[in-house]
N, C-alpha and C positions, 0 to 999 in steps of 0.2 A: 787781461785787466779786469774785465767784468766778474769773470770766472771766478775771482781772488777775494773780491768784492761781497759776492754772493756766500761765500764758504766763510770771510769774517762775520757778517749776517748771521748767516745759521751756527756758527760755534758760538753767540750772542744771545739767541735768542731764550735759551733755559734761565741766562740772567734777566735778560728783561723781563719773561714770564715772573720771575719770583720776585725782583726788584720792584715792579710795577704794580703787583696786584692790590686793587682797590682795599681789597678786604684789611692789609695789612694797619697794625694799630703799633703807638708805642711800647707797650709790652713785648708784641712781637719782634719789636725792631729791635728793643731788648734783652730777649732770648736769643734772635740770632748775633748781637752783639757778643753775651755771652758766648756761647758757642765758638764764635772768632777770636773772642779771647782780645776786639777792639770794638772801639764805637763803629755802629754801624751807621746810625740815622741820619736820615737823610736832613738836608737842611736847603737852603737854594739856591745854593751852588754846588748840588750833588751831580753829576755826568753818571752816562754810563762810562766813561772814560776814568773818573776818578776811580767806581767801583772797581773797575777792572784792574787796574794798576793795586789797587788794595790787595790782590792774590786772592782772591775767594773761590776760585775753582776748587781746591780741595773741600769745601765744608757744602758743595749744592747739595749735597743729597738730602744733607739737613735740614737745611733754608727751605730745599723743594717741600718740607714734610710740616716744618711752620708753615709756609704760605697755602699747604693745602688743608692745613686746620683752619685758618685767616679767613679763606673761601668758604668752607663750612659754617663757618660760624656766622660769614656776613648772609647767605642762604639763608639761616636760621634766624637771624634778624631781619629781614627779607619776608620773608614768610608769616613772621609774627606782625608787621606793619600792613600786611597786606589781608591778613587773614579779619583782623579787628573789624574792620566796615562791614566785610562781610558775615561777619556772624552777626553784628549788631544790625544789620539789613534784614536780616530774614530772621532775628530773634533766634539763634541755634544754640544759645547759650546762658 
């Protein structure tokens, strides 16, 4: 039982990875809507359960290549909020 448990978990987890990821923005949620070819966005009453019943396994690879543009580009927003103090602390700019 445990064993079963554990293998739902891990065949889950590439969705959670991509469903979950912070960086994702409405556009994103709109390209991969695009791509599905249905609404994707979440709202609050989204599951991972609902996701799943939607058939999305066929298009991860896609979603995986949006959410890891989503994480780049929050990095890069990331960087640019974090950078400001410090230039203007030490005048580098």
């Amino acid at each position: 039982m445990c064993v079963s448990v554990c293998v739902k978990i891990q065949e889950n987890i590439p969705v959670i990875a991509v469903m979950c990821n912070p960086g994702l923005r409405p556009r994103h949620w709109d390209h991969m809507s695009d791509i599905a070819k249905f609404d994707l966005m979440p709202d609050s009453s989204t599951t991972l359960r609902k996701m799943m019943r939607l058939n999305i396994m066929p298009y991860m690879e896609q979603f995986e290549a949006v959410s890891a543009s989503a994480t780049k580009v929050l990095r890069l927003y990331g960087f640019r909020s974090f950078r400001r103090p410090f230039v203007k602390r030490f005048a580098l700019c």
